[in-house]
N, C-alpha and C positions, 0 to 999 in steps of 0.2 A: 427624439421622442422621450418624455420624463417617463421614465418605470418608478422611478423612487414612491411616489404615491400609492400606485397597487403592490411595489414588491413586498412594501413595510405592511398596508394591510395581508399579504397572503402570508408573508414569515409568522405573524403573529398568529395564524389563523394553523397553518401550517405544525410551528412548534406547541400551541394548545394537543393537536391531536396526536403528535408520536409521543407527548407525555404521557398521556388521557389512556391507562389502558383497556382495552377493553372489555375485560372479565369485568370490570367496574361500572362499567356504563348500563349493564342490563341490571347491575344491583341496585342504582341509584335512580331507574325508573320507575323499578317493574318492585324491590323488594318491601318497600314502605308499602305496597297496595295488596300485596294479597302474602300468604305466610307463608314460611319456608320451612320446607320437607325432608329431613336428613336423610339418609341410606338407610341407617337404624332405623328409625322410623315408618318410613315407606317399608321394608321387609317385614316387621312389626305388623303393620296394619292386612296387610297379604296373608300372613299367616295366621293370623287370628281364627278368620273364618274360611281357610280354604277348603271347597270342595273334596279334592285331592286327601289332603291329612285328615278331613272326619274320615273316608272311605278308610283309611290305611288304619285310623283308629280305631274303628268297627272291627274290621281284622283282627288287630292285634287282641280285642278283647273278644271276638268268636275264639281266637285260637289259648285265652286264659280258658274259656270252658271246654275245649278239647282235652286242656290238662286235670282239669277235675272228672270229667267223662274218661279218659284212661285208665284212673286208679280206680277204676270202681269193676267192682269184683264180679264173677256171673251170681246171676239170683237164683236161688233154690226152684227148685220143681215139687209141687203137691199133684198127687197122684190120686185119683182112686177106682181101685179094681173090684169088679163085680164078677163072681164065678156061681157055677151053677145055678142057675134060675130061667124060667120060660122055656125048659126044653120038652122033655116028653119024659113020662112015666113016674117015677119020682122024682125029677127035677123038673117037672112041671109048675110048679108054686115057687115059692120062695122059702120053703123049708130047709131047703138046703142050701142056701147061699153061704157065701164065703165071701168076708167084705175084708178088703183090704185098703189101708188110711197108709198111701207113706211119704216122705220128703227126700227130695234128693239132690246132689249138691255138687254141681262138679268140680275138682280139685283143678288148679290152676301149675303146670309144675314147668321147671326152667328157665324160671322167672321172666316169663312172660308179661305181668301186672308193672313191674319195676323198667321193663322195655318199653312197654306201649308208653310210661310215665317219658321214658327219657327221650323220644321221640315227641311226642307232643309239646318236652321243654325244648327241644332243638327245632321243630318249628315254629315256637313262640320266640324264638330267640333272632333265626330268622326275619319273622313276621316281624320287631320290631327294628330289624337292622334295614330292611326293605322301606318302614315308614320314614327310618333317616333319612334315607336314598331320595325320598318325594318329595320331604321337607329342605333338602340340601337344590334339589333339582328347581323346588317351588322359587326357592330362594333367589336360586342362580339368574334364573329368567327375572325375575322381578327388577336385582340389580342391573341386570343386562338392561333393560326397558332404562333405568336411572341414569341409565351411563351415556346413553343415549339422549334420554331429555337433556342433561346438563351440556354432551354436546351441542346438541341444537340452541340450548340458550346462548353460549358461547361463541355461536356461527350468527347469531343474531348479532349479537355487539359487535362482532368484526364490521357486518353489515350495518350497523347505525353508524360507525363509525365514518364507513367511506361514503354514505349518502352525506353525512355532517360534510364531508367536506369536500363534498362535486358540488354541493350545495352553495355553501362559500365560495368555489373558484368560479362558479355559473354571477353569484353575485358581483364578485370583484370583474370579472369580463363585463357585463353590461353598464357597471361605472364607466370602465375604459370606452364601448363602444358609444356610449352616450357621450362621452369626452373624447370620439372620435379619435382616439388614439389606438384603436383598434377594430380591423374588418371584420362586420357583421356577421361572416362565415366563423366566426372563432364561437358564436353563441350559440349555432348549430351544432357546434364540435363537442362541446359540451353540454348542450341539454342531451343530446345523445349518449354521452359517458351519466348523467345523472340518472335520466330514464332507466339504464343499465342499471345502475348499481338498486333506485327502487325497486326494480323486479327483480334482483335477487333479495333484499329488504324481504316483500311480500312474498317472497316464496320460503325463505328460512321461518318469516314469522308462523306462517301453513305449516313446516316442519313443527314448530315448537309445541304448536295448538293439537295436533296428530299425536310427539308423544307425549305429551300430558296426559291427555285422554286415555290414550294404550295405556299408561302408566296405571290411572285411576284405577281401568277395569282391573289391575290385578286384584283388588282386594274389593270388584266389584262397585267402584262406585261410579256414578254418573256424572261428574263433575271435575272437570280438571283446573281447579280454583287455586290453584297453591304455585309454589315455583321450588325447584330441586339445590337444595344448598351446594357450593362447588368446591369449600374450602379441599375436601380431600382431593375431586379431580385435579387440585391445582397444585397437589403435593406430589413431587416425586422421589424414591429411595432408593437406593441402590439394589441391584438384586443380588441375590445369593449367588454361590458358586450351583454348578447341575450336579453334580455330586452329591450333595448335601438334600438335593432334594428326590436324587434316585434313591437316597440312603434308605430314605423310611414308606418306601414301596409297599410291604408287609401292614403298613397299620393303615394304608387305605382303604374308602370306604371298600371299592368295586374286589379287592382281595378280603378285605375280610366278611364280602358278602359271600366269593368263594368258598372261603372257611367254612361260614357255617352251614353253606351248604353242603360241602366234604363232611359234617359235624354230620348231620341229621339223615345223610345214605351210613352214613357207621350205625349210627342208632336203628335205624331200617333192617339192616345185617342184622346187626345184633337178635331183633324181633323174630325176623324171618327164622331163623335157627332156632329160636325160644317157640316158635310154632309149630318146627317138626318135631316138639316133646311131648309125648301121647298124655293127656289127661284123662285120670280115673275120675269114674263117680262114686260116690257113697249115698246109701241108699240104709234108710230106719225107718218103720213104719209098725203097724198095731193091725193083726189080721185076727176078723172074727166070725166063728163059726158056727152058723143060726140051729143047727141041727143037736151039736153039742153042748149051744150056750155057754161055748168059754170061748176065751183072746187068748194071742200069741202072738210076742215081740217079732218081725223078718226083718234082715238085713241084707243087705246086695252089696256088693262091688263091683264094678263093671271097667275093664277097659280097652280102648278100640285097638284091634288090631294094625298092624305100619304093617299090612301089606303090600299096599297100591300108591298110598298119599304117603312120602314120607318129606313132602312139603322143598323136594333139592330142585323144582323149575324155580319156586320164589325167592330161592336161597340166592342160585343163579344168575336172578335178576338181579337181584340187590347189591349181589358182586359184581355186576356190570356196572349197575348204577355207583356206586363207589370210585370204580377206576375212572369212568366219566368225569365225575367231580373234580378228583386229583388230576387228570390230566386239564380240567376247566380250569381250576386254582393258578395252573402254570399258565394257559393262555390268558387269562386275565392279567396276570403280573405281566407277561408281554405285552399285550396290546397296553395296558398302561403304560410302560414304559417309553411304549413307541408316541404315546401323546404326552407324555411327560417329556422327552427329548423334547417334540415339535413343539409345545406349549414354551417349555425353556427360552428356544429359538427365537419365536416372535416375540417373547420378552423382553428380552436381548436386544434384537433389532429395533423395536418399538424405544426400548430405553434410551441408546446409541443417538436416535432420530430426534429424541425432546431434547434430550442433553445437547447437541452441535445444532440443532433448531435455539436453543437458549441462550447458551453460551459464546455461538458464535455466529449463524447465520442472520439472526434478527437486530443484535447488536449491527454486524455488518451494516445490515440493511437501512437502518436508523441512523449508523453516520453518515454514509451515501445520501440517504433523505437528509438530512442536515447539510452537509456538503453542496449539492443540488441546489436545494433553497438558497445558501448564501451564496453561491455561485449564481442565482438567478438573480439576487439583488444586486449583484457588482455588473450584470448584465453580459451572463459567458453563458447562460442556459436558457432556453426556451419552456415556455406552462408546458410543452409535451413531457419532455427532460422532465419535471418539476412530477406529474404524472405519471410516467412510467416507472421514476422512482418512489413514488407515493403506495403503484399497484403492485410493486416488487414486495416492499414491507408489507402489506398488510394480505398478501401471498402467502409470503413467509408464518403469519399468524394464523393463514385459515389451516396451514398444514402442520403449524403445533398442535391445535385442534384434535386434528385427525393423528396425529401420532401418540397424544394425550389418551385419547379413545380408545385405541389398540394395546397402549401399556398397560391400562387399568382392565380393558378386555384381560389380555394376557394372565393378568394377577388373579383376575376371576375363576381363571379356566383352572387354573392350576390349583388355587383355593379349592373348586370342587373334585377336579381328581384325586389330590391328596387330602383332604380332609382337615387340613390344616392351617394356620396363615403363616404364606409366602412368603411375604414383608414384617418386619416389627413396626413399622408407622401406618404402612396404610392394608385396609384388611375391609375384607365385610361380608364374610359369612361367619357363622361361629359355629361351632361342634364340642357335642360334651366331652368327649373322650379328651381331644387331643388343646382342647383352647389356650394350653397354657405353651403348646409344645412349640419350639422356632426349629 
């Protein structure tokens, strides 16, 4: 039997596609036809108008007018008193009245007015570490949605690729069986591997179409016309030591959302005691007397006795509420911690997986696939052999893929607990505070 005729056509057909990689094949479909979406960008358009961050900005600007609403002082009281008049006998008329005009002002003392300020600034301060918190969470999901679509595009290309070439081996067998150099069952054998690989084809492509669309709606739209850039998916960098990133525990968000809440039960304290300090009032007014026809300046001072209220349940409170806090501040730094480890970890292993999936496993695979092929043209391998090492490599790429998705997961997760970027090369949240910080 000649093989030389189909071996040479299938080597040829063969070493086109372990060159041909795949992250390429969907770019040189799909990117000339519709525009391409960066990570920046897609976060960008998300946050523009998110539901989410107007609420948290509404906030943040209700709680700017609780700080002007603080500082403001109690209002004066106008008074006026009417004595003797409509009684009986000679206080029957109003001959005898006695009018009195007065103002009265209550003294604020303990500085009360300069507390209620610093509490209203410690929950504006709050209020605006909370809209971080939305905007970093907004973020986080958005990416997360990104990381996913560019996976999907990239489980596509795997999938063009292996229909490319059941496609090819379905054509080179019906030459042979047309040239009866091979049984008619070998065409079965393989429209059945084709058929396969088009329904996973149509089903990654339902993947990609699914999150495009999730994608769009982050930022609301109706349309998933665009395709997700992959340069960064396709970058990988070494990660840090875990050390270095338990270092800076302290300037994350979820701790120094702690803080300021620790901040703003102090300022509360603080108030509560500024409120068991008794306030006088003052009291000037002009009293005139109809029967005499002359005025007379009165004065009052008044102030309440601390019998009963000396204001130590809300003091109590507040002291409770305080040591809550400080003992929250510590559980938060723990439970970060404990996801800062596991975040680490799958880093780590995800990293581990792409690095020996790169550098060693695929390589591997690809000389096996070469190996194979030439060994099927010297006639030591059978199209199964030729196959099986065909489904081994591109195995191998559907689980770079997935190990790709999880590193860059990982990078995410850790981006949003610390507040920071993980990596110097690949990054994609940003934050005011710390953007410059590695």
């Amino acid at each position: 039997m000649n093989r030389k005729p189909f071996a040479g056509l299938l080597a040829m057909v063969l070493a086109v596609l372990v060159l041909h990689s795949p992250q390429k094949v969907y770019a040189a479909d799909v990117m000339s036809a519709l525009p391409v979406l960066s990570v920046a960008e897609v976060v960008a358009r998300t946050l523009e108008n998110h539901p989410a961050l107007s609420a948290a900005g509404h906030e943040s600007a209700a709680l700017e007018h609780e700080i002007d609403q603080a500082g403001v002082r109690p209002n004066p009281e106008l008074s006026l008193e009417l004595e003797n008049f409509g009684g009986s006998g000679e206080f029957s008329g109003t001959d005898r009245t006695e009018t009195t005009l007065r103002i009265s002002q209550r003294l604020e003392l303990g500085g009360k007015r300069s507390a209620r300020r610093d509490v209203a600034r410690s929950a504006l301060k709050l209020g605006l570490q909370e809209k971080e918190l939305v905007r970093i969470e907004v973020a986080s999901k958005t990416v997360a949605r990104f990381l996913e679509l560019v996976a999907a595009q990239q489980r596509e290309a795997v999938a063009r690729d292996q229909v490319a070439l059941n496609e090819s081996l379905l054509s080179a067998v019906e030459e042979r069986i047309a040239a009866g150099k091979s049984a008619s069952i070998e065409k079965k054998r393989f429209s059945s591997r084709l058929a396969e690989a088009r329904l996973e084809l149509r089903r990654v492509q339902r993947e990609v179409l699914a999150a495009r669309q999730v994608l769009a709606l982050s930022w609301q739209g109706d349309r998933g016309d665009f395709i997700a850039a992959e340069d960064e998916f396709l970058r990988v960098a070494e990660i840090p030591e875990r050390s270095s990133l338990l270092a800076d525990l302290e300037d994350s968000p979820a701790v120094q959302r702690a803080s300021d809440v620790r901040l703003r039960t102090e300022q509360e304290l603080r108030l509560e005691r500024a409120e068991g300090v008794v306030d006088p009032t003052l009291s000037l007014g002009v009293k005139r007397d109809e029967d005499a026809d002359d005025h007379a300046l009165v004065a009052e001072i008044s102030v309440p006795l601390p019998l009963f209220d000396h204001n130590r349940g809300a003091i109590a409170a507040a002291r409770s509420r305080l040591e809550k806090a400080r003992e929250g501040k510590n559980a938060a730094r723990l439970d970060l911690e404990r996801q800062v480890v596991r975040g680490w970890s799958e880093l780590d292993s995800a990293y581990d997986e792409v690095v020996s999936l790169r550098d060693e496993v695929i390589p591997a695979a690809e000389e096996t696939f070469e190996g194979i092929r030439y060994g099927y043209q010297a006639g030591k391998f059978g199209l199964l052999d030729v196959l099986d090492a065909e489904q081994n490599l591109f195995a191998a790429k559907s689980l770079q893929v997935d190990a790709l998705l999880a590193y860059h997961r990982a990078v995410l997760e850790l981006e949003r607990l610390l507040g920071r970027k993980v990596l110097k090369t690949v990054h994609y949240l940003t934050f005011s505070k710390h953007e410059d910080k590695q």
